[in-house]
C-alpha positions as CSV (number, residue, x, y, z in Angstrom):
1,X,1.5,-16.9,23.4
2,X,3.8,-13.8,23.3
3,X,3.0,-12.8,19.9
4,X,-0.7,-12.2,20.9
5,X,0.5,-10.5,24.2
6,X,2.0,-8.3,21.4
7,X,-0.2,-8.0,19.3
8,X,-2.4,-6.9,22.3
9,X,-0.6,-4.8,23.9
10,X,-0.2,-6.7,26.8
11,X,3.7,-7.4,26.8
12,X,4.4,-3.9,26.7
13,X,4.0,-1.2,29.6
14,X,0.7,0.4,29.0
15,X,-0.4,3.0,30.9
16,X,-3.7,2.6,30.7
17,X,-5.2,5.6,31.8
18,X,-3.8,7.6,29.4
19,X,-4.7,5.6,26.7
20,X,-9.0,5.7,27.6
21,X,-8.7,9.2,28.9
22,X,-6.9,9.4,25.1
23,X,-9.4,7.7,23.7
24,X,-12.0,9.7,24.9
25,X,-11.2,13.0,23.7
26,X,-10.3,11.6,20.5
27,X,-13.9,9.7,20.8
28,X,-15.5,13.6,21.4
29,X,-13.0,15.7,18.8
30,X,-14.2,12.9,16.3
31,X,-17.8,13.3,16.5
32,X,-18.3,16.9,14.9
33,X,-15.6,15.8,12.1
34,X,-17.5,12.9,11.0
35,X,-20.9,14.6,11.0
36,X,-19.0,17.4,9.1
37,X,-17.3,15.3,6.3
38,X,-20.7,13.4,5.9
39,X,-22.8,16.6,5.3
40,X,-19.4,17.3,2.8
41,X,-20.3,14.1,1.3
42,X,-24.3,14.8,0.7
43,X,-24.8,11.9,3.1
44,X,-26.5,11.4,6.9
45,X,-24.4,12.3,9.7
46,X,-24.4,8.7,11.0
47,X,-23.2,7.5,8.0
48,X,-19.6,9.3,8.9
49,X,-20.0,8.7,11.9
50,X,-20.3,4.4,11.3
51,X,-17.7,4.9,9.5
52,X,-15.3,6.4,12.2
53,X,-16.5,3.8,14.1
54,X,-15.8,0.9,11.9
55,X,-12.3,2.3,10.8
56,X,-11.1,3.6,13.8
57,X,-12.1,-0.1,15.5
58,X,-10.7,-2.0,12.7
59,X,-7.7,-0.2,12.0
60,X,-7.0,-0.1,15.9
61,X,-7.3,-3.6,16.5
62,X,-5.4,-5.5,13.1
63,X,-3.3,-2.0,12.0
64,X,-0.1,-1.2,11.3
65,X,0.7,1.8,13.2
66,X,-0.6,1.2,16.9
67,X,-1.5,5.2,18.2
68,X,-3.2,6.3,14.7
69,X,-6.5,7.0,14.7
70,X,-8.6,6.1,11.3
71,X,-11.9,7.9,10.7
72,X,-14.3,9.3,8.1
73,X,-12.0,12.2,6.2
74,X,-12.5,14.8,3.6
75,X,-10.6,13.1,1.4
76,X,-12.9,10.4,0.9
77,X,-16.0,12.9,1.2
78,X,-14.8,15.4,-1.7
79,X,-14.1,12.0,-4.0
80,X,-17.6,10.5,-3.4
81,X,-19.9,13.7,-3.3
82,X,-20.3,13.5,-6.8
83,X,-21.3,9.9,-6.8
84,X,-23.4,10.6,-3.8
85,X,-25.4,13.2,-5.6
86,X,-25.5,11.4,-9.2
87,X,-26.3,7.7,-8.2
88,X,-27.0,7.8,-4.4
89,X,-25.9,6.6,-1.1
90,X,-26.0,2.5,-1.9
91,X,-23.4,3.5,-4.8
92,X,-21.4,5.2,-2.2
93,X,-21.3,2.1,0.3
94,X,-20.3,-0.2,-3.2
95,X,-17.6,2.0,-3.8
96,X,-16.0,2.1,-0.5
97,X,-16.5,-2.3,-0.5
98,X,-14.4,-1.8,-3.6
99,X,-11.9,0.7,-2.5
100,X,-11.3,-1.6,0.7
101,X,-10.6,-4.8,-1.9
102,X,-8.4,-2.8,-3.5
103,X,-6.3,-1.5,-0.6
104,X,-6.0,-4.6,0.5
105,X,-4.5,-5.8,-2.7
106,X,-1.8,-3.5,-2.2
107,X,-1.1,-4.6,1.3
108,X,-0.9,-8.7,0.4
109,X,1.3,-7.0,-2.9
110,X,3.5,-5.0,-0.3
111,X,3.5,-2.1,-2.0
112,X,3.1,-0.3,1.5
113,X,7.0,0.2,0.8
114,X,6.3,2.7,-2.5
115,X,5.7,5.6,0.3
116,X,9.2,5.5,0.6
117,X,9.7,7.7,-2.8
118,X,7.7,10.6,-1.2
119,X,10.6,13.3,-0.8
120,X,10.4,15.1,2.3
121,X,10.0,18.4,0.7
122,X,6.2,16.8,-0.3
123,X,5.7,15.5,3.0
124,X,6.4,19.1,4.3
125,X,4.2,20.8,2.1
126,X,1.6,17.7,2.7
127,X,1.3,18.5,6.2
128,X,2.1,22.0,6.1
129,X,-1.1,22.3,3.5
130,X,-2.8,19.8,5.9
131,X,-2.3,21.7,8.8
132,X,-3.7,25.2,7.0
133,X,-6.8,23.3,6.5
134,X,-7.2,22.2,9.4
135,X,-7.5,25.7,11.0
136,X,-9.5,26.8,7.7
137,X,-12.0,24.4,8.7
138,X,-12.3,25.6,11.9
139,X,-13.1,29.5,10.5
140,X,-16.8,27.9,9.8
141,X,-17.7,27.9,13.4
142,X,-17.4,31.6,13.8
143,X,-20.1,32.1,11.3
144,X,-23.9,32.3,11.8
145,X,-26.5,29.8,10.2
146,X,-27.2,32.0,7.2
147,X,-22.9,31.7,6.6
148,X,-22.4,35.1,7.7
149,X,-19.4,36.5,9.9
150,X,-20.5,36.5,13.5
151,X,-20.1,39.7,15.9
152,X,-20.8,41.4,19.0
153,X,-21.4,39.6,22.1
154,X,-21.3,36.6,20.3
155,X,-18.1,36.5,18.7
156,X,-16.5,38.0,22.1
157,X,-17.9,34.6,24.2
158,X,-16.9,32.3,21.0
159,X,-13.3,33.8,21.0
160,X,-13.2,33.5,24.6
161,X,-14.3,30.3,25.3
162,X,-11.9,29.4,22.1
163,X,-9.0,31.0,23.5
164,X,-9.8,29.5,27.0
165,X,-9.2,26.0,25.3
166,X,-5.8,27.0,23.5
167,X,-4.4,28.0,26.7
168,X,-5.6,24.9,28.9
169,X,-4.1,22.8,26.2
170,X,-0.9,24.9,25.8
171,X,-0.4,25.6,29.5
172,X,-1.8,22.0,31.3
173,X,1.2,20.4,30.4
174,X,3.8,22.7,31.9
175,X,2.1,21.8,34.9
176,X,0.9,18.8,35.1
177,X,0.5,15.4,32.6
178,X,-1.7,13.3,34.9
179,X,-4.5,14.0,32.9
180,X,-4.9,15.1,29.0
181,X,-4.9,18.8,28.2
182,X,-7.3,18.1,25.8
183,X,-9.6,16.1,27.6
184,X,-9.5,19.0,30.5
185,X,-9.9,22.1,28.1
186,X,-12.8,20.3,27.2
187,X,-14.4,19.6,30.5
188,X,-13.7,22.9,31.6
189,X,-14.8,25.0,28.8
190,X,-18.4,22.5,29.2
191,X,-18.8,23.1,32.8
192,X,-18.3,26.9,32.0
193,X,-20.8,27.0,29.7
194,X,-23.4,24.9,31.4
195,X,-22.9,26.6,34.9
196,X,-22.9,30.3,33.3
197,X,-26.1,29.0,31.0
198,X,-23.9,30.8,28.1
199,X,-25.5,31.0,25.0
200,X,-22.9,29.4,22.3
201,X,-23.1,27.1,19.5
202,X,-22.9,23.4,20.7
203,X,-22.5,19.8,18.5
204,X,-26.3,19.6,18.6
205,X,-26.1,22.8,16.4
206,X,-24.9,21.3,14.0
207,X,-26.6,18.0,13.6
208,X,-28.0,15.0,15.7
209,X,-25.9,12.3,16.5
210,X,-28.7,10.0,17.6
211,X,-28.6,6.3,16.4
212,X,-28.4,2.7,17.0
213,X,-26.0,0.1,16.2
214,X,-24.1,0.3,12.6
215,X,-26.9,-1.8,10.4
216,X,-25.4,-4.4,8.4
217,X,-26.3,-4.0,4.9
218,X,-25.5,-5.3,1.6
219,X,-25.6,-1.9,-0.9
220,X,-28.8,-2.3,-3.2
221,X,-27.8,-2.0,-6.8
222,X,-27.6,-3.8,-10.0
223,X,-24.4,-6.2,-10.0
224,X,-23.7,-5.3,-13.4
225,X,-21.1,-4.7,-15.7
226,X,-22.6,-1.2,-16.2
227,X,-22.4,-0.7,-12.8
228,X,-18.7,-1.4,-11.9
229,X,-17.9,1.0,-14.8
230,X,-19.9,3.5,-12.8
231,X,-18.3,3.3,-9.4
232,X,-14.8,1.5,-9.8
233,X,-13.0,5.1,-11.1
234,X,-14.9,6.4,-8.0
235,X,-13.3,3.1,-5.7
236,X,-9.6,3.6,-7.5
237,X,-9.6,7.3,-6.4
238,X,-11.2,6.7,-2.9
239,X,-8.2,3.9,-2.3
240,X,-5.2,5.8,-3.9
241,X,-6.5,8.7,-1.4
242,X,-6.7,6.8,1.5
243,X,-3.4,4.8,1.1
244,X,-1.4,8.4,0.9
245,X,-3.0,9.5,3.5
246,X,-3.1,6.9,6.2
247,X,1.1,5.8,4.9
248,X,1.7,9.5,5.1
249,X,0.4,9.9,8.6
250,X,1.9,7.0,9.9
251,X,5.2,8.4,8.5
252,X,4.7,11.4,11.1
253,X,3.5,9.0,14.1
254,X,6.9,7.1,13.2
255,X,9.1,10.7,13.5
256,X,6.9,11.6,16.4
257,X,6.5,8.3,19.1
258,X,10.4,7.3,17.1
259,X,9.2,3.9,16.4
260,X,8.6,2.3,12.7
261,X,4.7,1.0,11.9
262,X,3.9,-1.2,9.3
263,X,2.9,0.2,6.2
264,X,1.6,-3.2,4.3
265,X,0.2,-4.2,7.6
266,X,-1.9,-0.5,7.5
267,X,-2.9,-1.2,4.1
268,X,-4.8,-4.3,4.7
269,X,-6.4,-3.4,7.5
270,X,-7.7,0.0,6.2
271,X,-8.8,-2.2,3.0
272,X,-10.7,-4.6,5.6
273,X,-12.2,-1.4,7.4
274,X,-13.3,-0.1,4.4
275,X,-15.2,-3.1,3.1
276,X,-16.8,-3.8,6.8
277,X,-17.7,0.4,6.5
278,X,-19.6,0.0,3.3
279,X,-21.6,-3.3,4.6
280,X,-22.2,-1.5,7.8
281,X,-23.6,1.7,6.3
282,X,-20.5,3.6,6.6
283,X,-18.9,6.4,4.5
284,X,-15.5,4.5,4.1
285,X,-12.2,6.8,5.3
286,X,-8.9,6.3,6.2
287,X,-6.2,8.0,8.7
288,X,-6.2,11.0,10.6
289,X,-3.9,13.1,11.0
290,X,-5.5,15.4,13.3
291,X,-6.7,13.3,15.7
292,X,-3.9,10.8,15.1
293,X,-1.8,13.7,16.5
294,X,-4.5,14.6,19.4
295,X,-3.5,11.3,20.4
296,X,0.1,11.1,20.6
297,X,0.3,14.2,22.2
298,X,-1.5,13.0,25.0
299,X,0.7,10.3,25.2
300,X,-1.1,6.9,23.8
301,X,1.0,4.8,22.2
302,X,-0.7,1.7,21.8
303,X,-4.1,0.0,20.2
304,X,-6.5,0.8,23.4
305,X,-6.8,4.2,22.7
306,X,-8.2,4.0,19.5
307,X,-10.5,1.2,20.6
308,X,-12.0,3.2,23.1
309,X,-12.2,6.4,21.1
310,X,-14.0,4.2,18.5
311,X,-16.3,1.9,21.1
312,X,-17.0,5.3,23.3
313,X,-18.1,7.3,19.7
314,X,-20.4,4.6,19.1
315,X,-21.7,5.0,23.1
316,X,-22.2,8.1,22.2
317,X,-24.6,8.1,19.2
318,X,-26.1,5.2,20.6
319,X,-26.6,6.0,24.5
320,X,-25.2,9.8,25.1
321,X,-26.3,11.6,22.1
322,X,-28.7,14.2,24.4
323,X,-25.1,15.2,26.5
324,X,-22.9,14.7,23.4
325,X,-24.9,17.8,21.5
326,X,-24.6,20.0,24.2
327,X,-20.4,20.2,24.1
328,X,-19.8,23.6,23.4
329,X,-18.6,23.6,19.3
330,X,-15.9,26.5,20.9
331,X,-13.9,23.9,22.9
332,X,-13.7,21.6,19.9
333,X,-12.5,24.6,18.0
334,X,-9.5,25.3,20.0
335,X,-8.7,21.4,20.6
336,X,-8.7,21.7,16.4
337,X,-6.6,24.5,16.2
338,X,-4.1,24.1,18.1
339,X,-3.8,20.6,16.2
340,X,-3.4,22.7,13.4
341,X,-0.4,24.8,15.3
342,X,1.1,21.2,15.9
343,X,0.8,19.9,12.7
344,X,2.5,22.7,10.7
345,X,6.3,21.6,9.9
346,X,7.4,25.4,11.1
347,X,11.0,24.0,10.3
348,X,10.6,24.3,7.4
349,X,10.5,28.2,7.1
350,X,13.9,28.2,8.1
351,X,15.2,26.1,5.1
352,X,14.0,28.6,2.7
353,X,17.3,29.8,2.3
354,X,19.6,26.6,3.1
355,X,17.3,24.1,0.8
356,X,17.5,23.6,-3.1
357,X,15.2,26.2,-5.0
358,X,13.6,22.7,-6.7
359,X,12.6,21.5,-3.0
360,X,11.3,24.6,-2.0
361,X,9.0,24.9,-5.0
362,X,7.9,21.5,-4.6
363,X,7.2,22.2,-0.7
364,X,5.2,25.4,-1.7
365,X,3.4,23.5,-4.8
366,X,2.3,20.9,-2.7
367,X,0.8,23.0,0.2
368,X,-0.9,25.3,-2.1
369,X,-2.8,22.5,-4.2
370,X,-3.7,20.5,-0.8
371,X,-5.1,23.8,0.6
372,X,-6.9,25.0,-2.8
373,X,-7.6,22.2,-4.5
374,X,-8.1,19.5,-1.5
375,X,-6.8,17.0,-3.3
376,X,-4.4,15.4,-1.1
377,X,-3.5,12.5,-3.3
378,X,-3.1,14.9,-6.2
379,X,-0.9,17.3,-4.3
380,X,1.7,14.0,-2.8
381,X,1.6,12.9,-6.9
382,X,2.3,15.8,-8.4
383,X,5.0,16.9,-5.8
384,X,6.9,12.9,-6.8
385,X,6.6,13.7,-10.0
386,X,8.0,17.1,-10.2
387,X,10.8,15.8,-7.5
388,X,11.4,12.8,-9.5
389,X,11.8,15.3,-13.1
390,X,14.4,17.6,-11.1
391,X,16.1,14.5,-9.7
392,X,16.5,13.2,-12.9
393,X,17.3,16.2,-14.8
394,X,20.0,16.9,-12.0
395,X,21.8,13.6,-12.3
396,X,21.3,14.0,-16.2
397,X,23.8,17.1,-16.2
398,X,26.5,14.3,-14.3
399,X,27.1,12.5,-16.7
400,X,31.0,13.1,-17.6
401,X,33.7,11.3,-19.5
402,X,37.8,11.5,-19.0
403,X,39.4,11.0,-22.0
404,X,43.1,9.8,-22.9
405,X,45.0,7.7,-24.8
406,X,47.5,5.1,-23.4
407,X,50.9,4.0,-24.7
408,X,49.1,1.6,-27.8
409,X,47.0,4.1,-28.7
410,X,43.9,2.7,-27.5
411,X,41.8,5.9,-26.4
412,X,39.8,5.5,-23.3
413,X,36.6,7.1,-22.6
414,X,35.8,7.0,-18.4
415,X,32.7,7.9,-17.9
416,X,30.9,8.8,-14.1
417,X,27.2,9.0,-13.8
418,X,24.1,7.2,-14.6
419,X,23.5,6.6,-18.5
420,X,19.8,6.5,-18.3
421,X,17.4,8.2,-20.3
422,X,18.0,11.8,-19.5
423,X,21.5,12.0,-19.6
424,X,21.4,9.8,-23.5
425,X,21.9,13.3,-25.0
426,X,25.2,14.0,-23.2
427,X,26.8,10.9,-23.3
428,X,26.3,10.8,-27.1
429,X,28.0,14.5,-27.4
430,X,31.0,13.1,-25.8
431,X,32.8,11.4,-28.4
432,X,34.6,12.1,-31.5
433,X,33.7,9.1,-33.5
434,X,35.1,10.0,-37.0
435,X,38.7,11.6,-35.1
436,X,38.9,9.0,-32.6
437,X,42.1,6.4,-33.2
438,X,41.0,3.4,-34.7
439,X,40.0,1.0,-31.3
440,X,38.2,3.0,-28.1
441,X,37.4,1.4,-24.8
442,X,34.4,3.1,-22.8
443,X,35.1,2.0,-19.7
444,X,31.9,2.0,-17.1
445,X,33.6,1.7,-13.6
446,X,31.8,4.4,-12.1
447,X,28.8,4.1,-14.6
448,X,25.7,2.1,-14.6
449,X,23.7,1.7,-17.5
450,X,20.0,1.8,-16.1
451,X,17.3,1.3,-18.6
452,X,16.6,1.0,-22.1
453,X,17.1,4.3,-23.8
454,X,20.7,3.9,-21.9
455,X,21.0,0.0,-24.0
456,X,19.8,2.1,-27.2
457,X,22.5,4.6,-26.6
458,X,25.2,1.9,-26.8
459,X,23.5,0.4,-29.5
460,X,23.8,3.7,-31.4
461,X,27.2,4.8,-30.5
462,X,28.8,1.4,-31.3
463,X,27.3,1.6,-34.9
464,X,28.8,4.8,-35.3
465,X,32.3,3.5,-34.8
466,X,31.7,0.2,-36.8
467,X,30.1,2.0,-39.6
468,X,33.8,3.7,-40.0
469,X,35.6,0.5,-39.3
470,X,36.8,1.2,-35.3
471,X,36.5,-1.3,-32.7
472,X,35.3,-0.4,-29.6
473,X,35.0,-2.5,-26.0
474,X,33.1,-1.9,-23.0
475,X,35.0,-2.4,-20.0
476,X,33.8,-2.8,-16.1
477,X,30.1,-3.0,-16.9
478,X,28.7,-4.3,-13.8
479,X,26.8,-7.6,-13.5
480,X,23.2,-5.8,-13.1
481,X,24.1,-4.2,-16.3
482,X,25.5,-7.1,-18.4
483,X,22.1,-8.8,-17.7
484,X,20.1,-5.8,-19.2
485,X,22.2,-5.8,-22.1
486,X,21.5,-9.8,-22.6
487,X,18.1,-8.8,-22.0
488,X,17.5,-6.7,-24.2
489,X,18.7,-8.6,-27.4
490,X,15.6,-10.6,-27.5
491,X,14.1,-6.9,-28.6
492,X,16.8,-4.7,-30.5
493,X,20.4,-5.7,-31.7
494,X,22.7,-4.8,-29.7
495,X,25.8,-3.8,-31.2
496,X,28.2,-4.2,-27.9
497,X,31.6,-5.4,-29.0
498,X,33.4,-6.5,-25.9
499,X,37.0,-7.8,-25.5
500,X,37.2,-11.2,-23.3
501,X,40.4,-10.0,-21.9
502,X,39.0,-6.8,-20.5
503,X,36.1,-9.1,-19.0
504,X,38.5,-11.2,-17.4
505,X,40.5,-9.1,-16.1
506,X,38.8,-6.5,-14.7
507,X,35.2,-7.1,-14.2
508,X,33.8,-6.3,-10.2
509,X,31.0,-7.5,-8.6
C-alpha cells in the first residue's frame, strides 16, 4: 500500500494549494505555446494543444521526474513541419505512435543512464541557447499582424503591461509566497486590462482554442513498407529530440528541487504519451523546460501540479475557451521572459576566464547552434562529440613511459595513461627497439589497455622486438585487460609474450 501512497503523492507533505494554483498558471502559460508550436508545425491549434494535454497527463501521472511539465515543443514542431506539409497530418500522428515505441524502447533498455556523458559545458550552452530562445520567441508579440515592428501608443501599453508582469513576478515573492507570482501577475495584468477596456493583443488574437475532447483516432494511411520508409527517419529524429530534451530538463529540475528523477522511468512514460498523442490527434512532444521551471519556481514539487495544469488546459479548450482568448498575450509575455531570465546559467559568464578554452568553445558552440539552427538534439550531439575528441586528445598527450634498467639488465618500460586509440602513436615512439638490451618488461601498473587499436599496438610492438630476437613481458596488466587481450585472439594474433613469474608475483586486482 505505501508504494502507491508514493507513487501518488500521498505519503509525502503536499501542499496542495500550491500545486493547483501551480498547475494553473502552467495550464494558462501553456495554451499560447501549444497553439504556437502547432501553427510552427503547419498543423491545427488543437492539435498542440491535445498534445500538451496528453503528455503533460501522461508524463505527470507514470513519469520520472514528479514537477516537470511535458507538452507540445518546438523541437518536435521544426522535425515534423516537413512531413506535415509533404504527406499530411495522419503522417504526423504515425510518426509520433512511432517515436513513442521507440522511446519506450530505450526506457525498458535503460539507456536513460547515457545522459550522463553530457558535459556540463553542453548542458550550459543547452540551456543558455534555450533560454535566448525563449525570450526570442517572445520578440513576435510586439509585432503587428502584417510582421511589422509595433509603435506608438501601442507598443507604450504592450511594454507596460509587459513590464507590469516582470515586476509582479520579480517583486511578489520578496513579500509574500502564499500565492504564485505568476499566477497573480497574470490576474492582475487581466483585470487591468478588462476594467481600463485597453486595447492589446489577447490569446484569441492569435488563434481559437475552442474544442471538445481529444478524438481517438487511428492515423489513416497505407500500412506499408513504403510508408514506414517515409515516416520512421521522421519518428527516429522526433524521439532522439525528445529523449535530450525531457533527460536534459529533468537534469535541471534535479539541480533545482536537489532531488534525483528517473531518467528510464521518463523515457517510458514520454514513449507511452507520445503513442496515446498520435491516437488522440495530438502533435507528439516532450519536456519543457520553460514551464517545467514556471513550476518549480512556484514551488510544486510533486505529480498534482502537472495534472491539473494538463486536466484545467483541456477545461479550457473545452468549457472556457471564450475567457481563455481574452488573457492579455502581454502578461504571458513577461511570465515567458522572465522564464527566460531564469533559465540562462549566468554562472557561466564568470568561468570564461577560470574554465578550459575547449569547454568554453563547446559552451559557446552549443548555444549558438540551439539558437540559430534550433536544433536542440544536434546542438547536445555535436557539443559530446567535440567534448569527447578534446577529452580524448587530452588524455592522448598522457601517455608517458619511465625507463631504466635494473641490476640483470632487464630494461623496464613504466608506462602511466590510457593506451587507447589516440595515444597508439605515442606509446609506439617510446621505445628503442633495435638499442634496447636483449629482454624488456613493459610494465602496465598505472596503465590500462582500453580497446583494440591499444591490443593492435602490443601486437605491433612485440613483433618488433621478436623480429630482432628480444624477449619482452607484460607485467601488471590488470584483469579487465588480460580478458581483452584473450578476447581478441579469436580475431588478430596476438604477439603478447608474458613471463608466469611476473604473473604470479605481481598481478593486482
Amino acid at each position: 500500500m505505501e508504494k502507491y501512497l508514493n507513487f501518488f503523492d500521498l505519503s509525502r507533505k503536499v501542499d496542495y494549494k500550491i500545486e493547483v494554483l501551480s498547475g494553473l498558471t502552467v495550464a494558462l502559460a501553456l495554451v499560447p505555446e501549444a497553439v504556437a508550436f502547432a501553427l510552427i508545425a503547419g498543423l491545427s491549434p488543437l492539435t498542440g494543444l491535445y498534445a500538451a494535454f496528453v503528455m503533460g497527463l501522461v508524463t505527470s501521472l507514470f513519469g520520472g521526474r514528479p514537477g516537470m511539465i511535458s507538452g507540445a515543443t518546438g523541437a518536435v514542431a521544426v522535425v515534423v513541419v516537413v512531413l506535415a506539409k509533404t504527406h499530411g497530418v495522419e503522417y504526423v500522428f504515425a510518426t509520433v505512435v512511432l517515436a513513442g515505441l521507440m522511446q519506450m524502447t530505450a526506457g525498458f533498455l535503460r539507456l536513460g543512464k547515457l545522459i550522463r556523458l553530457v558535459p556540463h559545458p553542453v548542458i550550459f550552452g543547452f540551456v543558455n541557447g534555450l533560454a535566448v530562445i525563449i525570450f526570442m520567441s517572445q520578440l513576435d508579440q510586439f509585432k503587428d499582424v502584417a510582421g511589422n515592428w509595433l509603435g506608438g501608443p501601442a507598443l507604450y501599453i504592450l511594454l507596460g503591461l509587459v513590464f507590469l508582469t516582470m515586476l509582479i513576478i520579480w517583486g511578489l515573492p520578496r513579500i509574500t509566497k502564499a500565492v504564485p507570482a505568476s499566477l497573480t501577475a497574470i490576474l492582475v495584468v487581466f483585470g487591468i486590462v478588462a476594467a481600463f477596456g485597453i486595447d492589446t493583443k489577447t490569446v484569441g488574437d492569435i488563434a481559437s482554442i475552442q474544442g471538445g475532447f481529444p478524438p481517438f483516432h487511428i492515423p489513416f494511411l497505407p500500412f506499408t513498407f513504403e510508408t514506414l520508409q517515409i515516416i520512421f527517419p521522421f519518428a527516429a529524429i522526433v524521439a532522439g529530440v525528445g529523449l535530450i530534451e525531457s533527460l536534459l530538463t529533468l537534469n535541471i529540475v534535479d539541480e533545482i528541487t536537489e532531488t534525483r528523477g528517473r531518467s528510464n522511468k521518463e523515457a517510458v512514460a514520454q514513449g507511452a504519451a507520445n503513442i496515446l498523442s498520435g491516437f488522440f490527434s495530438g502533435m507528439g512532444g516532450c519536456a519543457m523546460i520553460g514551464q517545467s521551471l514556471i513550476n518549480v519556481s512556484n514551488g510544486a514539487r510533486a505529480r498534482v501540479s502537472g495534472v491539473v495544469a494538463s486536466v484545467m488546459l483541456l477545461v479550457f479548450v473545452m468549457f472556457g475557451s471564450s475567457l481563455i482568448e481574452q488573457v492579455p498575450m502581454a502578461a504571458l509575455t513577461g511570465l515567458m521572459i522572465m522564464v527566460s531570465i531564469g533559465t540562462f546559467e549566468w554562472a557561466s559568464l564568470r568561468t570564461f576566464t577560470k574554465m578550459p578554452r575547449s569547454d568554453i568553445f563547446v559552451m559557446v558552440l552549443v548555444t549558438l547552434v540551439t539558437v540559430f539552427l534550433h536544433n536542440l538534439a544536434l546542438a547536445v550531439i555535436i557539443g559530446v562529440i567535440i567534448s569527447a575528441l578534446v577529452f580524448a586528445w587530452d588524455n592522448a598527450k598522457r601517455i608517458r613511459a619511465r625507463k631504466h634498467i635494473d641490476a640483470a639488465g632487464i630494461k623496464h618500460y613504466e608506462i602511466y595513461g590510457p593506451l587507447f586509440f589516440g595515444s597508439v602513436s605515442a606509446f609506439n615512439d617510446k621505445f628503442d627497439v633495435l638499442h634496447d638490451p636483449h629482454e624488456v618488461i613493459i610494465d602496465f601498473a598505472e596503465s590500462r589497455v582500453v580497446d583494440m587499436s591499444a591490443i593492435e599496438a602490443l601486437n605491433k610492438i612485440t613483433e618488433r622486438y621478436l623480429k630482432v630476437g628480444k624477449k619482452i613481458h607484460l607485467k601488471h596488466l590488470s584483469p579487465d585487460c588480460k580478458l581483452l587481450l584473450k578476447n581478441a585472439e579469436e580475431i588478430i594474433d596476438v604477439n603478447v609474450m608474458e613471463d608466469p613469474t611476473y604473473i604470479v608475483a605481481v598481478d593486482r586486482v
